[in-house]
C-alpha positions as CSV (number, residue, x, y, z in Angstrom):
1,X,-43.8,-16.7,-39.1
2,X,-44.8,-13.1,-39.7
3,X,-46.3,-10.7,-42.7
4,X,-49.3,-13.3,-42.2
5,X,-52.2,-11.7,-44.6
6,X,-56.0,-12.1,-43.6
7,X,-57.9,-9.8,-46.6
8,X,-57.9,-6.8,-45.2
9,X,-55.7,-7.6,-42.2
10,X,-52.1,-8.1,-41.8
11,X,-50.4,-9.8,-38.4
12,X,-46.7,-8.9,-38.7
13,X,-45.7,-11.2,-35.5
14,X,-41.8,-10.5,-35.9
15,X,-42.7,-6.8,-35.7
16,X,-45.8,-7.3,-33.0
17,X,-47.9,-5.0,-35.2
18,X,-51.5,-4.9,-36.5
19,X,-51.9,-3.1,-39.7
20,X,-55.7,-2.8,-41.4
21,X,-56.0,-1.7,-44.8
22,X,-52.4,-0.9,-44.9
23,X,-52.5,1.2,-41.8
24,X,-51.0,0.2,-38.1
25,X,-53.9,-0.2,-35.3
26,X,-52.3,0.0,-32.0
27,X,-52.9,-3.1,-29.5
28,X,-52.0,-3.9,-26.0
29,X,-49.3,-6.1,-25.2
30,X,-52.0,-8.5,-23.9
31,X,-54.6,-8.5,-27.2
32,X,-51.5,-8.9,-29.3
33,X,-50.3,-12.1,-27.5
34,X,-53.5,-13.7,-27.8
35,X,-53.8,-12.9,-31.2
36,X,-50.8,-13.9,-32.2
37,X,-51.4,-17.4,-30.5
38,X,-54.9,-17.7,-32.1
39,X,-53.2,-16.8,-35.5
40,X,-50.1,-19.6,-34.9
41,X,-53.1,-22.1,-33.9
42,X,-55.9,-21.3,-36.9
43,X,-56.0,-24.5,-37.9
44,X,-57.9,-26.0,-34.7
45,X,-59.6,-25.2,-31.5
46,X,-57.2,-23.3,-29.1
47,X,-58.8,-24.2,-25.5
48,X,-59.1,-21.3,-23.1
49,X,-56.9,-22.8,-20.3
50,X,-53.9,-23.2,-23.4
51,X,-54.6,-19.0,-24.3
52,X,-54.7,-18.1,-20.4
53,X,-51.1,-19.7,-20.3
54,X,-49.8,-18.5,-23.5
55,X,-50.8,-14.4,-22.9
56,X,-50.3,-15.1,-19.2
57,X,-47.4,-17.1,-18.5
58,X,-46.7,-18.2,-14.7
59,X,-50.2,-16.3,-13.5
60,X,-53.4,-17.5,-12.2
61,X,-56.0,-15.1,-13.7
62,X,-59.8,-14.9,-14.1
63,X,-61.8,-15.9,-17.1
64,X,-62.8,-12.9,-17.2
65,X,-59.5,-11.5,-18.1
66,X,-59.5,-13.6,-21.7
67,X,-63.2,-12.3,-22.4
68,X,-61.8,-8.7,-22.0
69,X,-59.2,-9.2,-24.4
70,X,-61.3,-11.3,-26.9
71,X,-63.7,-8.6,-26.8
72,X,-60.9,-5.8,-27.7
73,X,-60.1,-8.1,-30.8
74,X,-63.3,-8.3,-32.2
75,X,-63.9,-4.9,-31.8
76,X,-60.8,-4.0,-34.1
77,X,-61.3,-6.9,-36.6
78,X,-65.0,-7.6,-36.4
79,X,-67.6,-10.0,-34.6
80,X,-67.3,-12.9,-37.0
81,X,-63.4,-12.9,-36.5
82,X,-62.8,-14.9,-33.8
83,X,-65.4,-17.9,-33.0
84,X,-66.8,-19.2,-29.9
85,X,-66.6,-22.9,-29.7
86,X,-69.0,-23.4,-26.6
87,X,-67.5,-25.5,-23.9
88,X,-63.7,-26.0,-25.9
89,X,-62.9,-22.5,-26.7
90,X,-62.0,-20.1,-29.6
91,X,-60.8,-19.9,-33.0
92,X,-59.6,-18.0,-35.5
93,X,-61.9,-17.8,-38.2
94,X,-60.8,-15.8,-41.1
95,X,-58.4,-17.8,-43.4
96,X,-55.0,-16.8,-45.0
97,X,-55.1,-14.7,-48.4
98,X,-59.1,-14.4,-48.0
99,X,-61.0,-12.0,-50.7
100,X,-61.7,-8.5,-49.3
101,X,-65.3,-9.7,-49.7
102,X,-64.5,-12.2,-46.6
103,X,-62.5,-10.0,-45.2
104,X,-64.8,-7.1,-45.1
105,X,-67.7,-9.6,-43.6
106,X,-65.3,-10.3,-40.6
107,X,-64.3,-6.9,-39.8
108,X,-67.7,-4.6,-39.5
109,X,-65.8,-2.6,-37.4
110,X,-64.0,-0.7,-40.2
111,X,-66.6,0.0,-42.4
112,X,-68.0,3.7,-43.3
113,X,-71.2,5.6,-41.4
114,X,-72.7,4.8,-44.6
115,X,-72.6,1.5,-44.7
116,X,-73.3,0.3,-41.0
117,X,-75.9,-2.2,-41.6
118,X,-74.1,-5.0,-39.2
119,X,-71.7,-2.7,-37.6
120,X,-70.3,-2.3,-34.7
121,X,-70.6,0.5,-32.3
122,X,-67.9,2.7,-32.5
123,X,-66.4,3.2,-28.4
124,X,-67.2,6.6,-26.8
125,X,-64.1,8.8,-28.2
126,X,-64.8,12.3,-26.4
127,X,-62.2,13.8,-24.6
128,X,-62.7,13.5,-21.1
129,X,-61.6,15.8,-17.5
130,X,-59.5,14.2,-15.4
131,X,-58.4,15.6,-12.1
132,X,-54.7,14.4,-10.3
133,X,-54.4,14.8,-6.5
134,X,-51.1,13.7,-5.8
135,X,-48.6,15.9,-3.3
136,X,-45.3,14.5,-4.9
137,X,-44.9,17.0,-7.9
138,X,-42.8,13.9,-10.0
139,X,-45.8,12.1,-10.0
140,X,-48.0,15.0,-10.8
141,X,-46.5,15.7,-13.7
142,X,-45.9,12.2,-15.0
143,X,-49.2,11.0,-14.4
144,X,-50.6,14.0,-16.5
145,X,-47.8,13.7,-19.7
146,X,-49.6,9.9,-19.4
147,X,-53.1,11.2,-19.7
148,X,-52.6,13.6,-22.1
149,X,-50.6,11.3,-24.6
150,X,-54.0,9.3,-23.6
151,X,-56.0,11.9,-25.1
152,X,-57.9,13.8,-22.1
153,X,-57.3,17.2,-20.5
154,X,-56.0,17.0,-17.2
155,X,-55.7,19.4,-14.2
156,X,-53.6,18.7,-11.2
157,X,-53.5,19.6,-7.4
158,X,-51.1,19.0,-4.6
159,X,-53.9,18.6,-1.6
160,X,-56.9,16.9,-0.9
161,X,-58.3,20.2,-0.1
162,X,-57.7,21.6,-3.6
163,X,-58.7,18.7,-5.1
164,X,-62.5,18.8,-2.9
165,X,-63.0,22.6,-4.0
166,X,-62.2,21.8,-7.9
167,X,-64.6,18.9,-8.0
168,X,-67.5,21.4,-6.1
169,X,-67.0,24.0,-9.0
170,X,-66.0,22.2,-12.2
171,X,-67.0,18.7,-13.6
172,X,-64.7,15.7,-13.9
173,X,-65.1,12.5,-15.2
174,X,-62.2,10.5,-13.1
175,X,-59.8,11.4,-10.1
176,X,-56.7,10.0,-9.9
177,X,-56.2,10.2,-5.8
178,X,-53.2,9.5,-3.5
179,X,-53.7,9.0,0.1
180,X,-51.3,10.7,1.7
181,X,-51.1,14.7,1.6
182,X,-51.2,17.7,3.3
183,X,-54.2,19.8,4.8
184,X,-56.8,17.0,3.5
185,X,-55.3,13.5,2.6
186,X,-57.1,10.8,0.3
187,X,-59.1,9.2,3.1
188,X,-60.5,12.8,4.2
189,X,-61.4,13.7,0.5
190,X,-63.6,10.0,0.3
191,X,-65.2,10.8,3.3
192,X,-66.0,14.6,2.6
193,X,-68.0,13.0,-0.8
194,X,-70.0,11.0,1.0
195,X,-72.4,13.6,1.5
196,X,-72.5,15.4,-1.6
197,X,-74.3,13.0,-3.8
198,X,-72.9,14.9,-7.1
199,X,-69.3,14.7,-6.3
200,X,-70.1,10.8,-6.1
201,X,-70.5,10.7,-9.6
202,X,-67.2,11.0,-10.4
203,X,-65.4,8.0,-10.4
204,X,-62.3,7.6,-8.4
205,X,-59.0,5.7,-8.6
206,X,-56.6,5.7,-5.9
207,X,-53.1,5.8,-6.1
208,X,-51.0,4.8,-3.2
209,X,-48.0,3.2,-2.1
210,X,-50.0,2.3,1.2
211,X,-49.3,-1.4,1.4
212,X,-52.1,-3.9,2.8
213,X,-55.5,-5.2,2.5
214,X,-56.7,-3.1,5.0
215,X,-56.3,0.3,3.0
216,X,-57.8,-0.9,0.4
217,X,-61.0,-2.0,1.7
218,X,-61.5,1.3,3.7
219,X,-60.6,2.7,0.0
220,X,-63.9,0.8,-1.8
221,X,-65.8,1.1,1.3
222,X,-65.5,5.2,1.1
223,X,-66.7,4.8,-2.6
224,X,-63.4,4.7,-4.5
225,X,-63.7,2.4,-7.9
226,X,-60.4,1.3,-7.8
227,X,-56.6,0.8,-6.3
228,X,-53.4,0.9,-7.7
229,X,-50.5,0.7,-6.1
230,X,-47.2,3.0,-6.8
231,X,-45.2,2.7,-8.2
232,X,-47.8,2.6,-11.5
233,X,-47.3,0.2,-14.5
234,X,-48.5,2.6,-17.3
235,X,-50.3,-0.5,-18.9
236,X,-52.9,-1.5,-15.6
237,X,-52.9,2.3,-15.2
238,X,-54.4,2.9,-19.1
239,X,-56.6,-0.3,-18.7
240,X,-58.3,0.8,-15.1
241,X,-58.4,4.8,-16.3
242,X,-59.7,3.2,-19.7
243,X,-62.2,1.0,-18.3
244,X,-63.6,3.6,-15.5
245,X,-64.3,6.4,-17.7
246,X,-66.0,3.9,-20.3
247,X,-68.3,3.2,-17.5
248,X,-68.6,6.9,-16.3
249,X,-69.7,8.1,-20.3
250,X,-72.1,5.1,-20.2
251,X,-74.0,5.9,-17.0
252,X,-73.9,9.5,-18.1
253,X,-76.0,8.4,-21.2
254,X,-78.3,6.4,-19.4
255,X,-79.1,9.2,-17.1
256,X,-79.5,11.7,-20.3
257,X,-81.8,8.6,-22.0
258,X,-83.7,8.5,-18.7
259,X,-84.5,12.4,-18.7
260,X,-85.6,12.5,-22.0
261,X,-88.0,9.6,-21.0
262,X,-89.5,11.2,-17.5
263,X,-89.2,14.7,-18.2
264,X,-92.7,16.3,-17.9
265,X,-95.0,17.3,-20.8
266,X,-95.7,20.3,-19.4
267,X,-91.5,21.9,-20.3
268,X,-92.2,20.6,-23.9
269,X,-93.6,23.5,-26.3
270,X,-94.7,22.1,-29.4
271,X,-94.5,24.1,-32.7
272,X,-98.5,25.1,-32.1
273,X,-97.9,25.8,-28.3
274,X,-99.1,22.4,-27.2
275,X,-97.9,21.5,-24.0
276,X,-96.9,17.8,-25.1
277,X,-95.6,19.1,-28.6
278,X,-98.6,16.4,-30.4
279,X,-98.6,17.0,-34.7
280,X,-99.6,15.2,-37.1
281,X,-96.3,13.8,-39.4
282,X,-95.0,11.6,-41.6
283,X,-92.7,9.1,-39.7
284,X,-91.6,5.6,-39.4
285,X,-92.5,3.2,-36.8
286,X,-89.4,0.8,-35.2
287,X,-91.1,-2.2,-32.9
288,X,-88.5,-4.4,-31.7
289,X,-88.8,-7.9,-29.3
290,X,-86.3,-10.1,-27.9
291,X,-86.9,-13.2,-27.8
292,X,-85.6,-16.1,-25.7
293,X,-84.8,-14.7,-23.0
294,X,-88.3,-16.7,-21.5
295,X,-86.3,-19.3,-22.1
296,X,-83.7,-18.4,-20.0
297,X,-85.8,-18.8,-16.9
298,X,-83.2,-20.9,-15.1
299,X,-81.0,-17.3,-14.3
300,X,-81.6,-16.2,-11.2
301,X,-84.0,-12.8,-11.2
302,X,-80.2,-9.8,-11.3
303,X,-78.6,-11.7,-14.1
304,X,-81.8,-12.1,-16.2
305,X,-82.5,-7.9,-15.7
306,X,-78.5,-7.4,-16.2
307,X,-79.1,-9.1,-19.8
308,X,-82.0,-6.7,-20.6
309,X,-80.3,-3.7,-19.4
310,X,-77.5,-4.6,-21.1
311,X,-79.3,-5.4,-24.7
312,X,-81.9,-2.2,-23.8
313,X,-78.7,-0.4,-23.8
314,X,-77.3,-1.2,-27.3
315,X,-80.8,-0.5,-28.4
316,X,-81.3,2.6,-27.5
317,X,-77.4,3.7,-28.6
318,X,-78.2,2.1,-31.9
319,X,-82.2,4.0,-32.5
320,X,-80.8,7.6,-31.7
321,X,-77.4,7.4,-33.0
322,X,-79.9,7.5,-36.4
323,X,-82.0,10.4,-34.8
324,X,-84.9,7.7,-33.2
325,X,-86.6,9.0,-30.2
326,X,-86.9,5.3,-28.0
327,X,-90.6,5.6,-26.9
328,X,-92.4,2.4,-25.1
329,X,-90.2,0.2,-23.3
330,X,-91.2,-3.2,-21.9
331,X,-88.4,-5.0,-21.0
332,X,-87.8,-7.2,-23.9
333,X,-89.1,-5.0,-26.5
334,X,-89.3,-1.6,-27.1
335,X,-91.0,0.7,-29.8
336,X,-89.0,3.9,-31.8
337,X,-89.8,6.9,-34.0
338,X,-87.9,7.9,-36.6
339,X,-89.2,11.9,-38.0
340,X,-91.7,12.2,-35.6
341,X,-89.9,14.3,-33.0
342,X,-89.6,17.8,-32.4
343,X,-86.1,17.3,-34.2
344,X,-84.6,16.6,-37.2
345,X,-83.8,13.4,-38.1
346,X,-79.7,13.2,-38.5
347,X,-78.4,15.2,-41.9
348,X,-79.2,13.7,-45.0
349,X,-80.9,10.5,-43.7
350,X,-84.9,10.4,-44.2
351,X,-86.8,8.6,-41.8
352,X,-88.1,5.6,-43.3
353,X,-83.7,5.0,-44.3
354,X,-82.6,6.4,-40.7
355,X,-84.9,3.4,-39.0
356,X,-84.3,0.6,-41.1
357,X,-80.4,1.0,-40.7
358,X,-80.8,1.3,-37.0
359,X,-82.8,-1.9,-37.3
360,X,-80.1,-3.8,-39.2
361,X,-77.5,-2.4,-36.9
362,X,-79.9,-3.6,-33.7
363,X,-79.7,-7.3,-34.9
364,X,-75.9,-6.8,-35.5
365,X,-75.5,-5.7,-32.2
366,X,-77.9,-8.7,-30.4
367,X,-76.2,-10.9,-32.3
368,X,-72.8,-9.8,-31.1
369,X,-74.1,-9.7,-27.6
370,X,-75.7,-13.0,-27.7
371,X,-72.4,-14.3,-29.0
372,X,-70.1,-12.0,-25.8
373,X,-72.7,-13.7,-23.4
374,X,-73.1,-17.6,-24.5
375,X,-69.8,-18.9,-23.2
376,X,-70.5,-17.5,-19.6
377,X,-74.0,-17.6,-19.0
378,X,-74.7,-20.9,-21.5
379,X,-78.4,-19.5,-22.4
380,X,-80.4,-20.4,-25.5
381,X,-79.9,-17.9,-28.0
382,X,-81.3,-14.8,-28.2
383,X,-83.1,-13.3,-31.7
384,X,-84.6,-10.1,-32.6
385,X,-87.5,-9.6,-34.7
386,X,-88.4,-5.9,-35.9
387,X,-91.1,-4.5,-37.8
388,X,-91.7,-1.2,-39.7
389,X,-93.6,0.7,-41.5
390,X,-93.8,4.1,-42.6
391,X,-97.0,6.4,-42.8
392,X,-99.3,9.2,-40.9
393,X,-98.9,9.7,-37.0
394,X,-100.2,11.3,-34.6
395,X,-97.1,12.1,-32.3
396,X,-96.1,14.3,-28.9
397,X,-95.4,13.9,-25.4
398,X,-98.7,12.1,-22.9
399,X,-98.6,11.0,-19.5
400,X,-98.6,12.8,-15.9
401,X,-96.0,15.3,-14.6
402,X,-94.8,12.3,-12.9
403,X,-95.0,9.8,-15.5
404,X,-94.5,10.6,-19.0
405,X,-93.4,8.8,-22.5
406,X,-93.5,10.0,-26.0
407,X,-96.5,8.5,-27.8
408,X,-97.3,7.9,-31.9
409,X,-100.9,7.1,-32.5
410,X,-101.9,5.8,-35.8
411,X,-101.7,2.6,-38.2
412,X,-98.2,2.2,-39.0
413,X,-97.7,1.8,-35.0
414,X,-100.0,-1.3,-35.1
415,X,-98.3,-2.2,-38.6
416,X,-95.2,-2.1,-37.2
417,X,-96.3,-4.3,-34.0
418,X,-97.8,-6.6,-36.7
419,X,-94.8,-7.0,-38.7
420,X,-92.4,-8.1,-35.5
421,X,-94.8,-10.6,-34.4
422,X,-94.7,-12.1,-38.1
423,X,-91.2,-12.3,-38.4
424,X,-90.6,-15.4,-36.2
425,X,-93.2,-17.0,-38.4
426,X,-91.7,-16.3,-41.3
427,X,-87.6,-16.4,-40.3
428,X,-86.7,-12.9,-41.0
429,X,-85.1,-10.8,-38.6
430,X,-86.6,-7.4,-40.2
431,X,-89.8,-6.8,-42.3
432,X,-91.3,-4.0,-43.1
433,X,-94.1,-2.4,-45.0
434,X,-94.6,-1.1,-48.5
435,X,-93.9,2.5,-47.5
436,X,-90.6,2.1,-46.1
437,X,-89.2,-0.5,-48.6
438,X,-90.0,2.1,-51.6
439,X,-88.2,4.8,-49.7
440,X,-85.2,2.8,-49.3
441,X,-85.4,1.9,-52.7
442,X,-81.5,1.5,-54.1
443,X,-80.3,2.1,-50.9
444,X,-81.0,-1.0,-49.3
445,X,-81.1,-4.1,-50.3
446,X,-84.6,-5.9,-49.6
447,X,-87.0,-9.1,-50.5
């Protein structure tokens, strides 16, 4: 079986290629098997124990490993493509020859800036600096035609010492670090970062042909992320240097999110001179609560705060992607601005639009998260409920030099508040007030 049509997706099995909307969308070896087998199988529930030995023949592997890969696939064709069948397994769950209308529903992924109402977030695509430590000039220069073709600008040095004085002057975002070399080998560089707190931002991944547990361990006891052993398999080494920087780009946006949050009134001028930048302006107000996660009061105390962080995350992405400023946080909710800040709202998008699309994509993205985390953790369900409303504020920077958050003071805020709370009441996800629905007025559609 092959040239399989799905709408807007096309599984050419013969030919292991993914094309989407008539162009090819490159997949590991890995994502393609399991597609492939959930295509073959559409017609029933494929268990995960049959996918685990289908993609991984012969292997034990972790659960964990099929998540990844379902997760890569529904990033590329959409939440809604592939079901979760709790306690049996998955499916695939757009049918053969289906109208681009079904199609489209299934793959939020591919759709326009404009039209990301229930889309997903786009991964981080910035170029990043990676630095090679690695004596053995073969490997050098392999290791960087790898992660150039990758897509990131790579610098290379033959010594540990080298490699210690680049990261002091210039910032990386990964090292790639083998053990043995001259004048300052792997384990020297590890221990030399342990006591400069800013080089220990950079993620490393070491790679050795040092056989044995025992290297290893002293490895990820020095602080090195990961280990690969020589020689590489250019697959596990484009998964870990994948995976790795992902998490690098996202703690570097939580710090950035975090300074914006604490940073003292005192460094922000307003346009009068006012220490906390307060005017009076038009904006729109974005309150936002999660709810059920009360109900999940069976998880012990680091998994329930790993579920917030990880939902407060998407949030926050979601509100300032559309030029929000995120200003009370309270674990399961969380209050935005859209207008009200210092600065411009992104191009072209007024505030009352800018928030209620960054509303629509929040419940997108709670709902794909709820769906990512039901299998493993087995929770109730999560929903969002949002409310906002559009009108005169009071906004600017209050607090303490120690302690400081960016405040709106005025109706809409309690509006907004109001609004949320009504929406479990009334089974809508979003509501909002007169204001706001007039400006999105033929851009939105609304009840």
């Amino acid at each position: 079986m092959s040239g399989e049509r799905f709408g807007r997706f096309e599984v050419l099995l013969a030919e292991r290629r993914l094309h989407v909307d008539g162009r090819h969308v490159a997949l590991g070896s890995r994502a393609f098997e399991l597609l492939a087998a959930l295509v073959e199988r559409r017609d029933r529930v494929v268990p995960k124990d049959e996918l685990i030995e289908v993609v991984w023949p012969g292997l034990v592997v972790e659960e964990n490993n099929l998540q990844v890969q379902i997760s890569a696939l529904r990033k590329v064709l959409g939440a809604q493509s592939i079901a979760t069948v709790p306690g049996r397994g998955y499916r695939f769950a757009v049918a053969p020859g289906a109208s681009d209308a079904v199609a489209a529903a299934g793959a939020v992924a591919q759709r326009p800036a404009e039209c990301q109402a229930t889309t997903a977030p786009t991964p981080d695509r910035r170029r990043s600096k990676v630095l090679v430590a690695d004596d053995n000039k073969v490997n050098r220069l392999l290791l960087c035609r790898t992660l150039e073709l990758m897509g990131h600008d790579v610098e290379t040095v033959e010594n540990g010492r080298a490699a210690l004085e680049l990261l002091r002057c210039s910032p990386f975002d990964l090292l790639l670090l083998d053990l043995e070399m001259p004048e300052l080998d792997g384990f020297g560089l590890l221990e030399a970062r342990l006591g400069a707190p800013a080089r220990l931002e950079v993620p490393v991944i070491v790679t050795s042909s040092l056989e044995g547990v025992a290297h290893v361990a002293r490895c990820i006891e020095l602080g090195a992320d990961d280990y690969l052993h020589k020689p590489l398999s250019a697959v596990l080494l484009k998964a870990r240097v994948g995976a790795s920087l992902e998490r690098k780009h996202l703690r570097d946006r939580e710090r950035e999110r975090v300074a914006r949050l604490v940073r003292e009134p005192a460094g922000l001028a307003g346009e009068h001179g006012s220490a906390s930048g307060a005017r009076r302006v038009e904006a729109t107000l974005l309150a936002a609560r999660l709810r059920g996660v009360d109900e999940a009061g069976s998880l012990p105390a680091d998994e329930a705060f790993e579920l917030l962080n990880g939902w407060t995350t998407l949030m926050t992405d979601a509100i300032e992607s559309r030029g929000g400023v995120v200003g009370q946080m309270t674990g399961d909710g969380l209050t935005a601005a859209f207008g009200a800040a210092g600065a411009a709202p992104v191009t072209g998008r007024e505030p009352p639009l800018a928030g209620v699309r960054a509303a629509l994509e929040m419940v997108e993205l709670t709902r794909m998260f709820d769906a990512e985390r039901a299998t493993a953790v087995g929770a109730p369900p999560l929903e969002l409920q949002i409310g906002i409303a559009t009108g005169e504020v009071v906004a600017g920077w209050a607090g303490t030099p120690r302690r400081s958050g960016y405040v709106c003071i005025g109706a809409p805020v309690q509006r907004a508040a109001e609004l949320g709370a009504t929406g479990a009441a009334v089974g809508r996800a979003v509501l909002m007030d007169a204001a706001s629905r007039a400006a999105v007025s033929g851009e939105i559609t609304s009840e």
